[in-house]
C-alpha positions in Angstrom: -14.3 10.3 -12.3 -11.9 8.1 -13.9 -9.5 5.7 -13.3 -6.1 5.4 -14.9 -3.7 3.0 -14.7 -0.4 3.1 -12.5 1.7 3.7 -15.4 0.3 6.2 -17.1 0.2 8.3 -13.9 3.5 7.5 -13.3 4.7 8.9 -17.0 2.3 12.3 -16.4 4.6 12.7 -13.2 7.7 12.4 -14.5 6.6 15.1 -17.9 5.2 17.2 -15.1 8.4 17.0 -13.0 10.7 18.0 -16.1 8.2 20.6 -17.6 7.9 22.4 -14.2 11.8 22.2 -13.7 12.3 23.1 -17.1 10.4 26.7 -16.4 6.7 25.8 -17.6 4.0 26.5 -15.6 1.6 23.8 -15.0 -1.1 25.0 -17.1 1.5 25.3 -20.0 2.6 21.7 -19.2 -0.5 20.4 -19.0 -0.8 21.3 -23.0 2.7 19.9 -24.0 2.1 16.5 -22.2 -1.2 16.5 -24.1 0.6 16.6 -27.2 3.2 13.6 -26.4 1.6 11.3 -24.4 -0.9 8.1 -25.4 -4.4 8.2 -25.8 -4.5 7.7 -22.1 -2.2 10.3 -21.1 -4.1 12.5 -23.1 -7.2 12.1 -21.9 -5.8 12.9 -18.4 -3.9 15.6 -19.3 -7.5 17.2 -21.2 -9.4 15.8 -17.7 -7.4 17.9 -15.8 -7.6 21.0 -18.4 -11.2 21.0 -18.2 -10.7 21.6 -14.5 -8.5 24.1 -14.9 -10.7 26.0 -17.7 -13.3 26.1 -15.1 -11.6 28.3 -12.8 -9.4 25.4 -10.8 -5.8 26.0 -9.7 -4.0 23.0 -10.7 -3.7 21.1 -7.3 -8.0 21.7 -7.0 -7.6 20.1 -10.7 -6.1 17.0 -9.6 -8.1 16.7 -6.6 -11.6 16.9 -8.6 -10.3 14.7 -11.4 -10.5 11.7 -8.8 -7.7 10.0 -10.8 -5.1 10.2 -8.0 -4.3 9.0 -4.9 -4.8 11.7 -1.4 -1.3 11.6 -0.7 -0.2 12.7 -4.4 -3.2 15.4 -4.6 -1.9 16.8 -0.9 1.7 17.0 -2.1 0.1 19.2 -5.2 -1.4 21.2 -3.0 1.8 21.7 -1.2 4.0 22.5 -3.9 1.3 24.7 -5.8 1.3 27.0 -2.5 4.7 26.6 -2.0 5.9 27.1 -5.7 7.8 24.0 -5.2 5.7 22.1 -8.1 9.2 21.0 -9.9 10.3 19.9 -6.7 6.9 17.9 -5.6 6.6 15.9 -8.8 9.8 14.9 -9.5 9.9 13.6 -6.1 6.1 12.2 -6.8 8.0 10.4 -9.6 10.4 8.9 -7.2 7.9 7.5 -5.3 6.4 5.7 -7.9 9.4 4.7 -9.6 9.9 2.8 -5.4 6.4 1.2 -5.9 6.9 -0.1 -9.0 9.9 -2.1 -8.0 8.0 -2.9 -4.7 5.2 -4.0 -7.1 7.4 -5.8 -9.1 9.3 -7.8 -6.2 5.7 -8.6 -4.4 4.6 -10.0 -7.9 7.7 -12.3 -7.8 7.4 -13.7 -4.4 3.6 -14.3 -5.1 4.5 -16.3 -8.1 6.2 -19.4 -7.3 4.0 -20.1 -4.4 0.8 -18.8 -6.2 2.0 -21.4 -9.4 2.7 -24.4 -6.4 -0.7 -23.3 -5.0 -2.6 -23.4 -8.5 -1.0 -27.0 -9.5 -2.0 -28.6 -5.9 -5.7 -27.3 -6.1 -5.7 -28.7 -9.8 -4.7 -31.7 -8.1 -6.9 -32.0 -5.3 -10.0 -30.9 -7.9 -9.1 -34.0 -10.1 -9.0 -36.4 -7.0 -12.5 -34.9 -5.7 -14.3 -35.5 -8.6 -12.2 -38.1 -10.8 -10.1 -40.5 -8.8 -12.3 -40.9 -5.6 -15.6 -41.2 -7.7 -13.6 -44.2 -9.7 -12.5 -45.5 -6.6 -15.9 -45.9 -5.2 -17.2 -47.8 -8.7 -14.3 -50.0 -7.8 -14.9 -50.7 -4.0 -18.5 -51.3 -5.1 -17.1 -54.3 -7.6 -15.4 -56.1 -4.8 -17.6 -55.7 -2.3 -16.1 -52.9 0.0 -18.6 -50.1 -1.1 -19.8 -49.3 2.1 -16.4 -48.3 3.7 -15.0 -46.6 1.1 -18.0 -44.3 1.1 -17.4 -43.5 5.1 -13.7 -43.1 4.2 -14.3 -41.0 1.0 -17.3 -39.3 2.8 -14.3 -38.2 5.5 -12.3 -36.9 2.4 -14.6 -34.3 1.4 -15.9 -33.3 4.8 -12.4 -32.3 5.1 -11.8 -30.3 2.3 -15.1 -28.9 2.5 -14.1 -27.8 5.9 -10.4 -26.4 4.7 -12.1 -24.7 1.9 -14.9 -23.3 3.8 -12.3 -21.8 6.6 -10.2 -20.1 3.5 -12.8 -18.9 2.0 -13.9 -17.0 5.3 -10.3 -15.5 6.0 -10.7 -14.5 1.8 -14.1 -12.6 2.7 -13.0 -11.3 5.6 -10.0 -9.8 4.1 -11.9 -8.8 1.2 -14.6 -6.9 3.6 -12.1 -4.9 5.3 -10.4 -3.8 1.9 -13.8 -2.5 0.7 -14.6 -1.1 4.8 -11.3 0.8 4.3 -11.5 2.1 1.1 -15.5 3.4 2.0 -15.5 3.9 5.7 -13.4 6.9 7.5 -14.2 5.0 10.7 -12.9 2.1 9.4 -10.4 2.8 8.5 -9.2 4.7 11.0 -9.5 1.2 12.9 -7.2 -0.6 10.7 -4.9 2.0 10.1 -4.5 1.9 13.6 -4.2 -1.7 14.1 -1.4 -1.9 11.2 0.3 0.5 12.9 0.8 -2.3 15.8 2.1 -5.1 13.5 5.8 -5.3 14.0 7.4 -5.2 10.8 4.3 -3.3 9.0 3.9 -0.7 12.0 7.8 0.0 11.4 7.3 1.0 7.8 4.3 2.8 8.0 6.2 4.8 10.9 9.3 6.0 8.7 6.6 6.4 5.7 4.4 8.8 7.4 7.3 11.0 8.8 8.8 11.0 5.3 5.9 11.9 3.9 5.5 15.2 6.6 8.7 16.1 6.3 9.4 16.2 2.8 6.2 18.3 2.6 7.9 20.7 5.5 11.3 20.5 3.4 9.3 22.1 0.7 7.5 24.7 2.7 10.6 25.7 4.2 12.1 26.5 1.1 9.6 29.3 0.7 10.3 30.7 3.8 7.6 29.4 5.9 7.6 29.1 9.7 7.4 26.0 11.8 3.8 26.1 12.4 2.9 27.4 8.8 5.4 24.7 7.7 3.3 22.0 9.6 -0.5 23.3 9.2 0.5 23.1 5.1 2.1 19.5 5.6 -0.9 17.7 8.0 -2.9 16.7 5.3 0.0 14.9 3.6 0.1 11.8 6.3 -1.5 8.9 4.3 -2.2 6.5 7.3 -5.1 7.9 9.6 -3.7 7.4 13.0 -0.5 8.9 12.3 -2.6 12.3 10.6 -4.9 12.5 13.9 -1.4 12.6 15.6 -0.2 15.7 13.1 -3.6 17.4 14.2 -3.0 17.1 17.8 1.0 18.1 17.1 -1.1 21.1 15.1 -3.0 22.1 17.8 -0.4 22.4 20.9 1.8 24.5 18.6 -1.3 26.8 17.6 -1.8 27.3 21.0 1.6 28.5 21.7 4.1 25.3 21.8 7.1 24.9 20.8 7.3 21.9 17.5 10.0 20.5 19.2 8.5 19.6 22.3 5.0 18.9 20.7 6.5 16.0 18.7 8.7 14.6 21.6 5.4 14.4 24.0 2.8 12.7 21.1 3.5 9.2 21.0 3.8 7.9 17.2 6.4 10.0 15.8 9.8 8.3 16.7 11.4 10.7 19.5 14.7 11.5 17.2 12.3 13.9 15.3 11.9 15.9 18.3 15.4 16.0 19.1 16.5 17.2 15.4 13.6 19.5 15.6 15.0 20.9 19.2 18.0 21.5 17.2 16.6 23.4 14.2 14.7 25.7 16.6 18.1 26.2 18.7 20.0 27.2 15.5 17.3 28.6 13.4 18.2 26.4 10.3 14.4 24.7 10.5 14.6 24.5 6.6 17.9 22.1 6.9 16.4 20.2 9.8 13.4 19.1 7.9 15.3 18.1 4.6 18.0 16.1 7.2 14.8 14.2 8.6 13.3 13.7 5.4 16.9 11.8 3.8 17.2 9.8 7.4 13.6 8.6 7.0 14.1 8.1 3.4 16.9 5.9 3.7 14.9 4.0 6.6 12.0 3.8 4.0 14.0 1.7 1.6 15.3 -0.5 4.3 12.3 -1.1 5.7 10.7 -2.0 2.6 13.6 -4.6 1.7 13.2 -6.0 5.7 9.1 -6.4 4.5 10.0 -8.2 1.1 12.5 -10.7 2.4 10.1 -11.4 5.4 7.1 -12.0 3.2 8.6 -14.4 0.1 9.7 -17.1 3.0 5.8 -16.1 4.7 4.0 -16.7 1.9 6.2 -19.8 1.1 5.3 -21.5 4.5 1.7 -20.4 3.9 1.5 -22.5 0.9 3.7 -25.5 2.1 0.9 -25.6 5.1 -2.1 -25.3 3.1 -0.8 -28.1 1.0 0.7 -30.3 3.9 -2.6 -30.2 4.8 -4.5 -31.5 2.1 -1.7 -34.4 1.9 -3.1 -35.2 5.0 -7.0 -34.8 5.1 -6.6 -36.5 1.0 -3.6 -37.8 -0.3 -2.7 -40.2 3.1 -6.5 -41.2 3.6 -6.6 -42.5 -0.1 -3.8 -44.3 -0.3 -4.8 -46.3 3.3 -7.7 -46.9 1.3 -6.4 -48.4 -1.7 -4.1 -50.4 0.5 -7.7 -51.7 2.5 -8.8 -52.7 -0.9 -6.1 -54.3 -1.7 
């Protein structure tokens, strides 16, 4: 198993997306990409050809390579069945073409505040162990050494505390990255506690009906029913609480229900999808239905995304203006009352 960067997966997608559009068939695109990509791209384009040679179909290829994420190796899947591949990756390619600009605006909201950040811990690093140490050398001169070593004790009690309470929140961050990444049940938890989160649970809403519905859109084309259309599309779901949802929609249509009426009585999916579904089952044009849901929650997606990145540049602003606010108080204020005592 191994990794690749973003951007080479994202330039396989978009050769795949033109190849398959273009008429080839994946295992025939799989050698032409070979031959114009990088050393990288080549060596996932053989990866995957060794899969292939072995008896694979392609979308069982990209699954066993372990080079990309579920959500891309489920929409494989689906266009392999489907014959939809064109269709599949040059969508794929969308969708990473949106996460590289959403990449690239989180990287330029982290960087002013990260650069503010980096500059005030230089500053409180050259205090700790240059200014106060001097200060103490000095105190000691004139006679005040044993105040300014309570005062300057308080100093790095403080920070010690400040540092000790950030570097909890950094491990327990880091814990439930690694928890979610290597635990189903965990992250079943924190899929469904992100889910709650007002402007996150809002996006990952309109994502994970985009995500089914495009995946319908494409089954539809090939002439799939509403419950063939659906059992194809649940594995699609990235988030957890909203593809345990899918299983239970699943099951009451298996048993006899009608899609509609499944999605309008489970709980995550917003109720509009039931209504447009109500209408593609009362005019039998399920195929349209699914590709009007998919532009609706597209457009939602992008919104939704720019709602997120505005909210988080001014967040992570007042973040930093705290965490330094606060070390002017428990350092910078403290050490000037104390050169002010000694004067």
């Amino acid at each position: 198993m191994k990794a690749y960067p973003p951007a080479v997966i994202a330039e396989f997608t978009s050769l795949m997306a033109s190849l398959l559009a273009a008429g080839s068939t994946a295992q025939g695109a799989l050698e032409i990409c070979r031959s114009m990509g990088g050393v990288r791209l080549r060596s996932l384009c053989e990866n995957l050809k060794a899969q292939v040679d072995r008896g694979k179909n392609f979308a069982a290829s990209i699954k066993a390579s372990g080079a990309f994420p579920p959500l891309y190796e489920a929409l494989a899947a689906v266009g392999e069945e489907t014959g939809e591949g064109a269709l599949v990756f040059g969508r794929l390619a969308d969708y990473g073409r949106r996460a590289e600009k959403m990449k690239g605006r989180l990287r330029s909201a982290l960087a002013y505040p990260l650069l503010v950040l980096t500059a005030a811990v230089g500053g409180t690093a050259a205090l700790l162990f240059v200014v106060l140490p001097r200060m103490a050398e000095v105190f000691a001169v004139f006679g005040g050494e044993e105040e300014a070593a309570v005062q300057i004790g308080n100093m790095y009690r403080s920070v010690i505390i400040l540092a000790s309470v950030l570097l909890l929140i950094l491990l327990a961050t880091g814990t439930a990255f690694v928890s979610y990444r290597t635990s189903d049940k965990a992250a079943a938890v924190i899929d469904a506690v992100l889910i709650k989160l007002p402007v996150a649970g809002a996006l990952i809403s309109a994502l994970a009906t985009l995500d089914l519905f495009f995946a319908m859109e494409c089954c539809g084309k090939t002439g799939m029913n509403a419950a063939a259309a659906l059992a194809s599309s649940s594995m699609v779901v990235g988030n957890r609480a909203f593809r345990a949802e899918t299983g239970r929609i699943l099951g009451k249509v298996e048993k006899g229900g009608s899609v509609a009426t499944a999605f309008r009585e489970g709980k995550l999916f917003p109720q509009a999808v039931g209504t447009w579904l109500a209408v593609g089952e009362a005019t039998g044009e399920g195929e349209n239905v699914y590709a009007r849901i998919r532009e609706i929650f597209e457009t939602q997606v992008e919104e939704r995304r720019e709602t997120a990145l505005a909210l988080m540049e001014p967040a992570i602003i007042l973040v930093t203006g705290i965490l330094i606010l606060l070390l002017v108080m428990n350092l910078v204020v403290p050490l000037y009352s104390l050169y002010g005592a000694g004067l």
